[in-house]
C-alpha positions in Angstrom: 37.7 29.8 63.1 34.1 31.8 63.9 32.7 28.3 63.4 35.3 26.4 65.9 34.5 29.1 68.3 30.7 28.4 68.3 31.3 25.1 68.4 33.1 25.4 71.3 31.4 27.5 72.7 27.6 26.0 72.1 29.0 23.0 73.9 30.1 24.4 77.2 26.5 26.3 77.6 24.3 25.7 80.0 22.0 26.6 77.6 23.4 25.0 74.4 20.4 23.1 74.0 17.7 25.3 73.4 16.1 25.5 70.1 13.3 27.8 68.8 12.0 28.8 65.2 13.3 30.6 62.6 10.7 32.8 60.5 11.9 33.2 56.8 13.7 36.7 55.4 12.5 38.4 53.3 9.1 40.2 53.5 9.0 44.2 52.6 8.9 46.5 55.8 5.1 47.2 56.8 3.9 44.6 54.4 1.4 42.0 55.8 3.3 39.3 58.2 2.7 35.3 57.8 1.7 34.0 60.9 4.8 32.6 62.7 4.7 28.9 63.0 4.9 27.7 66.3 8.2 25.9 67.9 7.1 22.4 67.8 6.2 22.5 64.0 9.9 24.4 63.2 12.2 24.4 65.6 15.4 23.1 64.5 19.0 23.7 66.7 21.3 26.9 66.2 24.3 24.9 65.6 25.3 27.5 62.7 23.6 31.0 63.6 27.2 33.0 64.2 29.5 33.5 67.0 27.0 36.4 68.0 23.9 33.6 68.8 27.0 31.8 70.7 27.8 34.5 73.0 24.0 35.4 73.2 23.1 32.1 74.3 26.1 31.9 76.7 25.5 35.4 78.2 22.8 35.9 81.0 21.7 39.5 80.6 22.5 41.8 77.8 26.0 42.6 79.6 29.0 42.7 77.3 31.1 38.8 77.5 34.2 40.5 76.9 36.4 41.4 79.9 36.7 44.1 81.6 40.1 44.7 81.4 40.3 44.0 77.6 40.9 46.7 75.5 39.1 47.8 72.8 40.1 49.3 69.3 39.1 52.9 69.5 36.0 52.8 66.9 34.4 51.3 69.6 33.7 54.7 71.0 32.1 55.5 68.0 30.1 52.5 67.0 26.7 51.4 68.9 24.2 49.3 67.7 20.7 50.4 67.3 17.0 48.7 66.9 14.6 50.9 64.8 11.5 50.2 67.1 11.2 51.5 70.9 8.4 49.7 73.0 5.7 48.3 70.8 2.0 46.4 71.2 2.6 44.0 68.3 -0.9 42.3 67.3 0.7 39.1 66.0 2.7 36.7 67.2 5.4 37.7 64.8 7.1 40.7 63.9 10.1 42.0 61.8 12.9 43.5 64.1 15.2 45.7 62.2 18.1 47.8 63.6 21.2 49.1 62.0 25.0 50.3 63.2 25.3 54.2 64.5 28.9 54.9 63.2 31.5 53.8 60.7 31.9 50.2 60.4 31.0 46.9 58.7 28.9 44.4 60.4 30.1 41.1 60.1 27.6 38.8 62.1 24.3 39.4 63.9 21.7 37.9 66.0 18.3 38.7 67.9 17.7 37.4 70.8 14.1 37.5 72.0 13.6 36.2 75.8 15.5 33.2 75.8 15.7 32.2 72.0 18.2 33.3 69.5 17.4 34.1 65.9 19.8 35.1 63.3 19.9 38.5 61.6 20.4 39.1 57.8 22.9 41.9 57.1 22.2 44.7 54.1 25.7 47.1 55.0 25.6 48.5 58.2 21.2 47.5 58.6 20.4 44.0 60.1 17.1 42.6 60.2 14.9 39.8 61.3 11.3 38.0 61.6 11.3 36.5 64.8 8.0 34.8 66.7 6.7 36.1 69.6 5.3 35.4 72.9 2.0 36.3 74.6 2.7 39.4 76.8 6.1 41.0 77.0 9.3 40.2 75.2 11.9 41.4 75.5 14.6 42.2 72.6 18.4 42.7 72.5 20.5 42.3 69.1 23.9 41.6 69.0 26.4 41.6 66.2 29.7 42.0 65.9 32.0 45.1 64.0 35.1 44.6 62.5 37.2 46.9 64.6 34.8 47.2 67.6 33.8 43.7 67.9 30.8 42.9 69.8 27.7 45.5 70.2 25.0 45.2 71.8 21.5 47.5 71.5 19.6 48.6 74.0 16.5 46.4 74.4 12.9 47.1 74.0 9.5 45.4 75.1 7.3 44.4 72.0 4.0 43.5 73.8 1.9 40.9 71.9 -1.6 42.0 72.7 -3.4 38.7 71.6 -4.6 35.8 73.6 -2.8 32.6 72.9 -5.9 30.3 72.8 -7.6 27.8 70.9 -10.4 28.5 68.7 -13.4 27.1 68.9 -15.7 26.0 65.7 -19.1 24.8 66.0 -21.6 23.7 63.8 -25.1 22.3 63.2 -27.3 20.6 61.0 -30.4 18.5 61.1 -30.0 15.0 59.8 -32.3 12.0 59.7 -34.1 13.4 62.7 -31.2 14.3 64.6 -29.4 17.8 65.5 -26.1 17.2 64.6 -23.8 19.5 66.6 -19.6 19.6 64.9 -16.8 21.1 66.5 -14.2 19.6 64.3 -13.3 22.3 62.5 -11.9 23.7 65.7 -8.7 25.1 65.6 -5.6 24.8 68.3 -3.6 28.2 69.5 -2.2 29.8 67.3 1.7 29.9 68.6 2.0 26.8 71.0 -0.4 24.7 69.0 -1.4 23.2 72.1 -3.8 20.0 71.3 -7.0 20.5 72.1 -8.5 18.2 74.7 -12.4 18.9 76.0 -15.3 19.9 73.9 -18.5 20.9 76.0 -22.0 21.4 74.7 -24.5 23.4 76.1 -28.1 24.9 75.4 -28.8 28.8 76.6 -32.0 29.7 76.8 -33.2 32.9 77.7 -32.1 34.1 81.3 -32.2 30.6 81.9 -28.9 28.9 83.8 -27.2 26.7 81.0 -27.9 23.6 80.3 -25.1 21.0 79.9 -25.5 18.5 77.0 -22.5 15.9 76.8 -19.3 16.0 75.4 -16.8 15.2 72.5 -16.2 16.4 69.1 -19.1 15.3 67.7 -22.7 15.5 69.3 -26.4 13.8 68.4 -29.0 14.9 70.0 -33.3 14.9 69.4 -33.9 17.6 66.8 -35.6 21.1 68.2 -39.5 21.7 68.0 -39.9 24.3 65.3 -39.4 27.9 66.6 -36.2 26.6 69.1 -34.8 29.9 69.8 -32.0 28.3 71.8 -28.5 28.7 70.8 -25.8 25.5 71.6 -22.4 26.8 73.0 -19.5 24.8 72.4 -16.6 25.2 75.0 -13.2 23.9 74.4 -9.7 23.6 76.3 -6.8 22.6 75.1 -3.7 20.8 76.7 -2.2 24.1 78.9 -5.7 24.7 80.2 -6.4 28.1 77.6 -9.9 27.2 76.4 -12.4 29.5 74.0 -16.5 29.0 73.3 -18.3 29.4 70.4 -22.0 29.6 69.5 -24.5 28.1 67.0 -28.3 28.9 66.1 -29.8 25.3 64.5 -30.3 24.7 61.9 -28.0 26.7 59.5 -29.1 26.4 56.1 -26.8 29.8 55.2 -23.4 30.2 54.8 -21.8 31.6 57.7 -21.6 35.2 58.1 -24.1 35.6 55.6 -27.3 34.9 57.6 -29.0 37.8 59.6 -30.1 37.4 63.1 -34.0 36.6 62.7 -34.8 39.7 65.3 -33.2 42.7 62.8 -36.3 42.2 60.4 -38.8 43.2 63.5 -36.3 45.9 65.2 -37.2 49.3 65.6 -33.8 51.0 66.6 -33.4 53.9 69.3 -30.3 56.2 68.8 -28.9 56.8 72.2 -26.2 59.7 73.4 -25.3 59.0 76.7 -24.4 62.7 77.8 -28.0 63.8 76.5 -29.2 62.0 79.4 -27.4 63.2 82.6 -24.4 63.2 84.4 -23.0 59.9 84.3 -23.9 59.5 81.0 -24.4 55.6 81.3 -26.2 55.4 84.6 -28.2 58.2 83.1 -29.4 56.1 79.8 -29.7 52.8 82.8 -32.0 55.4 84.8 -33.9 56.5 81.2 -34.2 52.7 79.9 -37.7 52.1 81.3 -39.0 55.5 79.1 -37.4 53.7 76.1 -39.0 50.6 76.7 -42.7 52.2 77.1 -41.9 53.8 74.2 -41.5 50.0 72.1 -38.5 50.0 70.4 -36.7 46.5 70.3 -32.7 47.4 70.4 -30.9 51.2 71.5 -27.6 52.1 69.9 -25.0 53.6 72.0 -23.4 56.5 70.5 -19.7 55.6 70.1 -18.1 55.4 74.1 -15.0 54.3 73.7 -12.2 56.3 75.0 -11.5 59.9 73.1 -10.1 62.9 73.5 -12.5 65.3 76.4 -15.1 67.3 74.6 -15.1 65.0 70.9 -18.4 63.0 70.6 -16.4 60.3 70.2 -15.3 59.2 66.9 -11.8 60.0 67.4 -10.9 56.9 69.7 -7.8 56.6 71.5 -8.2 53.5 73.3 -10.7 50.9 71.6 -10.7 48.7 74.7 -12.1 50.7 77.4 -15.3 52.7 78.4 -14.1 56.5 78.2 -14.0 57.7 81.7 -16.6 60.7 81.6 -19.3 58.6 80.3 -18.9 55.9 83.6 -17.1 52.9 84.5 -17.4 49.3 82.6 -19.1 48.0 85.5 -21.7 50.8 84.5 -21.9 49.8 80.8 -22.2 45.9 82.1 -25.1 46.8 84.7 -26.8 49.2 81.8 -26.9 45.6 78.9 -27.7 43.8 81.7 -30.5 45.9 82.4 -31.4 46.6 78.8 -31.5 42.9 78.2 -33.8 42.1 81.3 -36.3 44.8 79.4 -36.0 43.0 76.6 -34.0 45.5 74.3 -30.5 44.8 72.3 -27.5 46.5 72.6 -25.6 48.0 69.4 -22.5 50.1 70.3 -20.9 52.2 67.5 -17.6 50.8 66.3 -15.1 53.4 64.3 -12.3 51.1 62.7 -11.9 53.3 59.8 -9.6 55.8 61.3 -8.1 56.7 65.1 -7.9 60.2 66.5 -4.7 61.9 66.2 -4.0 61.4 69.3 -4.2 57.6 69.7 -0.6 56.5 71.0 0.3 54.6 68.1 -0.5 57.6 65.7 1.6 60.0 68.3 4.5 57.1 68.3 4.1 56.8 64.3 4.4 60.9 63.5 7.0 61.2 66.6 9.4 58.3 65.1 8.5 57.9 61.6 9.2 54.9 59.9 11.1 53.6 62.9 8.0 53.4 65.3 6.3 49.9 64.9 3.3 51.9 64.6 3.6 53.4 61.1 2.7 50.9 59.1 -0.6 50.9 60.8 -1.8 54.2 59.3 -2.7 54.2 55.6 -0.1 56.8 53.6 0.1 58.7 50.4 3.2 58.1 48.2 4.9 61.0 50.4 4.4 58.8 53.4 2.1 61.3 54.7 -1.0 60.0 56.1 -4.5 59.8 54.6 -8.1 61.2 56.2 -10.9 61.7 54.5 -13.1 65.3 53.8 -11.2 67.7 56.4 -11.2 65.2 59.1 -7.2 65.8 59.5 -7.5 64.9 63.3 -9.0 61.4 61.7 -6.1 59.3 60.4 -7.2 56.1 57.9 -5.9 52.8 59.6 -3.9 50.7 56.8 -5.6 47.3 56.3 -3.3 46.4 54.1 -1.3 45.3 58.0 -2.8 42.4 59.2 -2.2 43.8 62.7 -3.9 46.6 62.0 -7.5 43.9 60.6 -6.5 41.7 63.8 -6.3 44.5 66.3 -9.8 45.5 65.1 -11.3 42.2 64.6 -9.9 41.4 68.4 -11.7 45.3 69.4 -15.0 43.9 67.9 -14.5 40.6 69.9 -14.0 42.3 73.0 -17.1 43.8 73.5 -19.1 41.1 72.4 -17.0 38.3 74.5 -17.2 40.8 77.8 -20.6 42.6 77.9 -22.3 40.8 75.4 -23.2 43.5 73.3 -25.7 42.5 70.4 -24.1 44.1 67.2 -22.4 47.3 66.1 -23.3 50.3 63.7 -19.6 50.3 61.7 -18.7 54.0 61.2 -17.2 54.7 58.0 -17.7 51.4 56.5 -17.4 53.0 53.6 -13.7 53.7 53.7 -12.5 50.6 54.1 -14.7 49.2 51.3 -12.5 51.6 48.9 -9.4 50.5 50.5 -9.6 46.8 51.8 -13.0 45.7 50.1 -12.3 41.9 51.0 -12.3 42.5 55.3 -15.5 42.9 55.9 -16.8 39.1 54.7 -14.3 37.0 57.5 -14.4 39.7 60.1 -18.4 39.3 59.9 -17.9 35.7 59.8 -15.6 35.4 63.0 -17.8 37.7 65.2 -20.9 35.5 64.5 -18.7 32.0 65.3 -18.5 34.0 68.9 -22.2 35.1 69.0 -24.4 34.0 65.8 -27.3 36.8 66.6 -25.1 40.1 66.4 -26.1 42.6 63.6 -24.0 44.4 61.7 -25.1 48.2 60.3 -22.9 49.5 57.6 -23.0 53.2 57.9 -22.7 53.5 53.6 -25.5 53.2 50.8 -28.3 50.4 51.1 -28.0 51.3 47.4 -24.7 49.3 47.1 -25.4 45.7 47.4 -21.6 45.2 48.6 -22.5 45.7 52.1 -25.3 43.3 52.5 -23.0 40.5 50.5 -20.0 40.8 52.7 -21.5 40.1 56.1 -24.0 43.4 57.1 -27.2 43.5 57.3 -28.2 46.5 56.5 -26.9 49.5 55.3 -28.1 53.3 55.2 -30.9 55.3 53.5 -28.1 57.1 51.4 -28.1 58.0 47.8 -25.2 56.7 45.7 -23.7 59.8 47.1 -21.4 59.1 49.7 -23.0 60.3 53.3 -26.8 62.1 51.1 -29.7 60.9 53.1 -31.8 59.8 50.6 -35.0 62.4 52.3 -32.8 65.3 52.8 -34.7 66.9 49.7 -37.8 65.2 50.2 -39.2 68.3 52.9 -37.2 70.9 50.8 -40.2 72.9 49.6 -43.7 72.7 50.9 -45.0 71.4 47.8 -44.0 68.2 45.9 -43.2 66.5 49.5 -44.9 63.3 48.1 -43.6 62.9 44.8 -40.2 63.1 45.6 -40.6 60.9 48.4 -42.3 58.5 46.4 -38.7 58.7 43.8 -36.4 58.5 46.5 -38.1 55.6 48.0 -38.2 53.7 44.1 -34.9 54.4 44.0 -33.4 52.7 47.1 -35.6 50.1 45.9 -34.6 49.2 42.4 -30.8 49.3 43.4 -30.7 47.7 47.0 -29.9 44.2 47.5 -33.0 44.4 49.8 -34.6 47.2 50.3 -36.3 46.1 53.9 -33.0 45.9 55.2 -32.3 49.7 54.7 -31.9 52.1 58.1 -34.3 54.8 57.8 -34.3 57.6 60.2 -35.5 61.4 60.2 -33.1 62.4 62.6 -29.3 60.7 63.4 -26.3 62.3 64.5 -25.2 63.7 61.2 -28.4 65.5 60.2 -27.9 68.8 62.3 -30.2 70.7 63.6 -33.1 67.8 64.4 -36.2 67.6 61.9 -38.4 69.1 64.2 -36.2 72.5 64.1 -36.0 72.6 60.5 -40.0 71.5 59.6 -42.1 72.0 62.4 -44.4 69.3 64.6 -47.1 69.0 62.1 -45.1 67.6 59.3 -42.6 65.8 62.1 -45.6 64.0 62.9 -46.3 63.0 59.5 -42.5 61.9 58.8 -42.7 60.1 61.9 -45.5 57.8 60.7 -44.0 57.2 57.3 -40.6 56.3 59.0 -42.4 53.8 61.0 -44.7 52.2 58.4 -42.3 51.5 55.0 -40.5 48.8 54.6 -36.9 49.2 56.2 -35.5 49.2 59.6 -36.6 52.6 61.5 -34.1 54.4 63.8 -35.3 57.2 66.4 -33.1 59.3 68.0 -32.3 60.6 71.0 -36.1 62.5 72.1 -37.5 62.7 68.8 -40.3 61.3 70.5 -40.1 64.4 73.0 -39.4 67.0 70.1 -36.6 68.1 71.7 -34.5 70.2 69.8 -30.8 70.0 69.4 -27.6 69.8 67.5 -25.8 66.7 68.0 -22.4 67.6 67.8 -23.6 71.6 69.6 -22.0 69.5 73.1 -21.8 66.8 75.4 -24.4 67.9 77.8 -28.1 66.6 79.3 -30.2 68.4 76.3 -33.7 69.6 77.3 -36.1 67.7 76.9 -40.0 69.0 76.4 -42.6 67.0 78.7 -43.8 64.0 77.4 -46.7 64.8 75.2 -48.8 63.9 71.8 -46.0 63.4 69.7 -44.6 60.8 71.9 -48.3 59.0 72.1 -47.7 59.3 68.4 -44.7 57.8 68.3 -45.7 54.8 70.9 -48.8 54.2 69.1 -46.7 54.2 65.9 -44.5 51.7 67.4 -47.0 49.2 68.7 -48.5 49.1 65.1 -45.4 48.5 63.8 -44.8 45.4 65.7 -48.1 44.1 66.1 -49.4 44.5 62.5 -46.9 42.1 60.3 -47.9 43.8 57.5 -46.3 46.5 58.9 -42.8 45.2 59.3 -43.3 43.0 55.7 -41.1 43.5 53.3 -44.0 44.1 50.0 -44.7 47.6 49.4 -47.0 49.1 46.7 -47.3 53.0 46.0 -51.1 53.6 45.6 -50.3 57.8 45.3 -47.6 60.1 45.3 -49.3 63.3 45.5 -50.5 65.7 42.5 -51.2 68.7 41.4 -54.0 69.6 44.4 -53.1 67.6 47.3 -49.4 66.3 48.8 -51.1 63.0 49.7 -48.8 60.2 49.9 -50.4 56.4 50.1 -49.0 53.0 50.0 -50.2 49.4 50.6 -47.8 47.4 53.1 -47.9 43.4 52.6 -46.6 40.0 53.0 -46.7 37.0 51.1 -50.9 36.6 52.0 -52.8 39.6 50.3 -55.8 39.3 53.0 -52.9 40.5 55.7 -52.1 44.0 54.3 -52.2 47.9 55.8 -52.9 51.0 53.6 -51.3 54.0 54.9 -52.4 57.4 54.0 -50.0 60.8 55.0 -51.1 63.7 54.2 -48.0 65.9 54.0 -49.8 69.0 54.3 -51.1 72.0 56.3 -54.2 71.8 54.5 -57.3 69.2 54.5 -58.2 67.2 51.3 -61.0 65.1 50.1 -59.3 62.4 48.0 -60.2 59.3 46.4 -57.5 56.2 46.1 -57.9 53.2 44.3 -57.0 49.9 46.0 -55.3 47.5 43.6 -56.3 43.9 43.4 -55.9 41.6 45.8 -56.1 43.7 48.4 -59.2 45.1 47.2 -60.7 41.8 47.9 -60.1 40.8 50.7 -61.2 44.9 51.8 -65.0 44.4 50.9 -66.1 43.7 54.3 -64.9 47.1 55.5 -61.1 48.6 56.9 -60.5 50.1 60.5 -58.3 52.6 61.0 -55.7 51.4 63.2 -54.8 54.7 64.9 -58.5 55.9 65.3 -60.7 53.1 65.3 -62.7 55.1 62.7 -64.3 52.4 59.9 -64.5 53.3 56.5 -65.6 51.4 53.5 -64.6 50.4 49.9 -67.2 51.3 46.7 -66.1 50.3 43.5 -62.8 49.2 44.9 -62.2 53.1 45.6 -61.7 54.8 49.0 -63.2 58.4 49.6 -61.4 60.3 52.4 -61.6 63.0 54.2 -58.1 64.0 55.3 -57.1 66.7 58.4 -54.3 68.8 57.7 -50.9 66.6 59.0 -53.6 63.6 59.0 -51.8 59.8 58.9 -54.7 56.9 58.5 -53.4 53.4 59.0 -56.1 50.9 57.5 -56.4 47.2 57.9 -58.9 44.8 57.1 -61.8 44.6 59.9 
């Protein structure tokens, strides 16, 4: 009879014809969804979904069919339908609706209607659930099933917002082949929910500030192979049928696999740690208004502290909205004029990214603890057995994001994306990498991999252990001057005691190397955010002089922070306000000169490194030689980390020795001095730092 009735009914619709997909039952609540297939693949007629589809279908709003002036049996009064989700961003084009009957009762039949398609419901007692797809934007969602006594119900509706872009994905590639660049975009991909074909694939060249440069079309491009050194990148641009289009970028040739190959400028970058409100009031035209001092000063790239949105006071690693600029640091017209800027000068742009964990007070994490297991939002937080949910040290106000959701690894992945896409950021330090290594070790590989299909020059900074060579096999590249215990700066017991400065510098430094993957890829800094009170504070400007010119002359990628160069003293997380600042003096000569050396002897930013002393009994006398691949290109450094002066004689090892017979020049100085016996004899001031190359 149920069956005549839908029969019956199906053919008097208006509307009797429309079809859409039907997702599988089945998966676990919170679990990880398949990716809905899209209606054109699937879509098959609901000639036998229930009377409830029927009267769904017929029905133009969510109003009950049945008369008014029908009676109803009286456990109508009592029974009412409910969905176990109120409003929702949903970051997938699927999601499981699940709802169940208020009241006494037995369901008999039940549908979900989403927009205008109908999907049916399984039934487990009085709970009904489904996996329906989604739309971009807004849906909206109504179930209907029908009681045994009450007949028809029908739930309130909610809005499940699918936050994701319905576009095609664009793949390109290159290789060099018989004298050709070969430039691919086959691999491309069509939207992921209409499946739209894709129709136009446009090549161009960027280069520089430069407008760009159109190439041709088509899948498949030949072109004259680049002169050696070709820093231009090819971006391929693609639309599909319904006009969505997406671009993707290449750097020829690639010999490595993707998302393995660092950009070619991290090996020469000297990082400067920026916090916006140390600046001025507004923080980011503040840092715009500072960027000329940080370019005199030489470094190649800044990294913004994190500026997402956050609760007011917290330096900003509890984010409650990773897609905006958080309103008391400026406007994103402000952050676009400061890269824009920044890039003119010549400097990169790394903003810090915190995908471990949300503040407490993102809305997802207030909708998750205010509904429970109800709120769509649960499953994004990672939970202990209790269902209570994790954080890591005290950082209770820090809740752990569950990657084991893909909405949760796609609503990051599409965060990362964002800022990339629309400011064109250069790369991200990645808070906390740590933690999701120990719970989702296999994201970081394809989330490197798809940010560098978008922009193939973007570096990635693991804040975790250059020790563990995890990080720089799964798509960083680099990682921190930790010990192998989590958050130990590998110096902090270097400048413990006055004496034995150089020898345990000299350990930690041969430890770092003998366990990281590459131990030039390692961030070394004096200062960060999480060191407290800064290094000047704690040791005094002789030996923050002396730090300084190791810092910037061993192998590794060297991070100052905010006014180190200044010696201005601070705490980091003391307060979001401008910080004095001293007046620019010696140690920010120092630190320029430093800086200019660095990237103007290659020796100096080399990756060989050869301890020649580590201090002894009489002197604290650290000396190294700094190479590349050619022994006649080296640097021997000397620190003397010390308040007293010392006469001391170091040996210079073959070949370096060698190609030193004609005489060395102190970089810093200009002083000469000259080899006997393939020995040195200096004379160093207390706090002294010699920097000698071949004359």
């Amino acid at each position: 009879m149920l069956r005549r009735l839908l029969r019956s009914t199906a053919a008097s619709s208006p509307r009797a014809s429309l079809s859409g997909p039907v997702v599988p039952i089945g998966a676990a609540a919170g679990a990880p969804r398949q990716r809905a297939p899209g209606p054109s693949r699937h879509a098959r007629p609901l000639t036998r979904l229930g009377w409830a589809a029927a009267l769904l279908l017929a029905a133009p709003s969510c109003e009950s069919v049945i008369p008014s002036g029908s009676p109803r049996p009286s456990a109508a009064a009592q029974a009412r339908l409910e969905l176990h989700a109120g409003d929702a961003d949903v970051w997938a084009f699927s999601a499981r609706v699940q709802g169940a009957l208020a009241g006494a009762g037995t369901l008999e039949d039940c549908a979900i209607r989403v927009g205008g398609d109908v999907f049916p419901a399984a039934i487990e007692q009085q709970r009904f659930f489904a996996d329906v797809p989604l739309r971009e934007g807004e849906n909206e969602i109504v179930a209907r099933c029908r009681e045994a006594s009450a007949g028809d119900l029908d739930s309130p509706p909610v809005t499940y917002r699918v936050r994701l872009e319905d576009t095609p994905r664009a793949r390109a590639r290159a290789a060099l082949a018989g004298g050709k660049l070969v430039l691919d975009a086959t691999s491309s991909e069509p939207s992921e929910r209409s499946r739209a074909e894709i129709v136009a694939f446009d090549w161009l060249r960027l280069r520089g500030d430069a407008a760009p440069e159109p190439l041709g079309q088509g899948a498949r491009l030949e072109l004259p192979a680049p002169d050696a050194g070709d820093q231009a990148l090819y971006e391929l641009r693609v639309r599909d049928e319904r006009g969505r289009g997406d671009a993707a970028r290449v750097a020829p040739p690639l010999e490595a696999a993707s998302g393995r190959a660092a950009p070619a400028w991290i090996d020469d970058a000297v990082l400067y740690g920026v916090v916006p409100p140390f600046f001025g009031d507004p923080p980011l035209r503040s840092v715009r208004a500072a960027l000329p001092a940080i370019e005199r000063l030489g470094v190649t790239a800044i990294w913004l502290s994190p500026l997402f949105a956050a609760p007011e006071g917290d330096f900003g690693y509890a984010v409650t909205d990773y897609f905006s600029v958080r309103p008391d640091y400026g406007t994103e017209q402000d952050l676009r004029e400061l890269v824009d800027d920044a890039h003119r000068r010549g400097l990169r742009v790394l903003l810090d990214l915190v995908p471990n964990h949300t503040s407490a007070e993102h809305p997802y994490f207030r909708e998750a603890e205010r509904r429970m297991r109800r709120a769509h939002s649960f499953a994004f937080y990672d939970r202990d057995e209790g269902g209570e949910p994790t954080h890591y040290f005290d950082w209770k106000h820090l809740p752990n994001l569950n990657y084991d959701s893909a909405e949760v690894a796609r609503w990051m992945l599409e965060a990362s994306l964002h800022w990339v896409r629309r400011f064109d950021i250069d790369g991200y330090r990645v808070d906390a990498a740590w933690g999701i290594k120990q719970r989702r070790s296999e994201l970081w590989s394809p989330w490197a991999a798809e940010l560098r299909r978008v922009s193939p020059h973007v570096a990635l900074i693991a804040e975790a252990s250059a020790r563990d060579p995890y990080y720089l096999r799964n798509g960083f590249d680099a990682a921190y001057d930790w010990t192998e215990e989590l958050g130990h700066w590998a110096w902090k017991d270097v400048f413990g005691a006055p004496r034995g400065i150089a020898a345990r510098l000299g350990a930690a430094l041969a430890a770092t190397a003998a366990r990281a993957e590459r131990p030039e890829r390692t961030l070394r800094f004096i200062n960060n955010n999480d060191t407290g009170a800064r290094f000047v504070t704690r040791h005094g400007p002789g030996l923050t002089r002396v730090a300084a010119a190791a810092l910037l002359t061993l192998p590794g990628i060297p991070c100052v922070y905010t006014f180190d160069e200044l010696g201005a003293e601070y705490e980091p997380y003391g307060g979001l306000a401008p910080v004095s600042r001293p007046p620019r003096g010696q140690l920010a000569r120092h630190y320029e000169q430093l800086i200019r050396l660095r990237r103007g002897v290659a020796a100096l930013r080399s990756p060989g490194h050869h301890t020649v002393h580590a201090g002894g009994p009489d002197d604290e006398v650290f000396a190294y030689v700094r190479h590349g691949d050619d022994a006649s290109r080296f640097a021997l450094v000397v620190l003397n980390f010390s308040e007293r002066s010392v006469r001391k004689r170091l040996t210079v090892p073959e070949p370096f020795a060698a190609h030193a017979r004609g005489g060395l020049r102190d970089a810093l100085s200009g002083a000469g001095a000259h080899l006997r016996a393939g020995a040195l004899a200096l004379d160093l001031a207390p706090w002294d730092v010699r920097i000698l190359v071949p004359r």
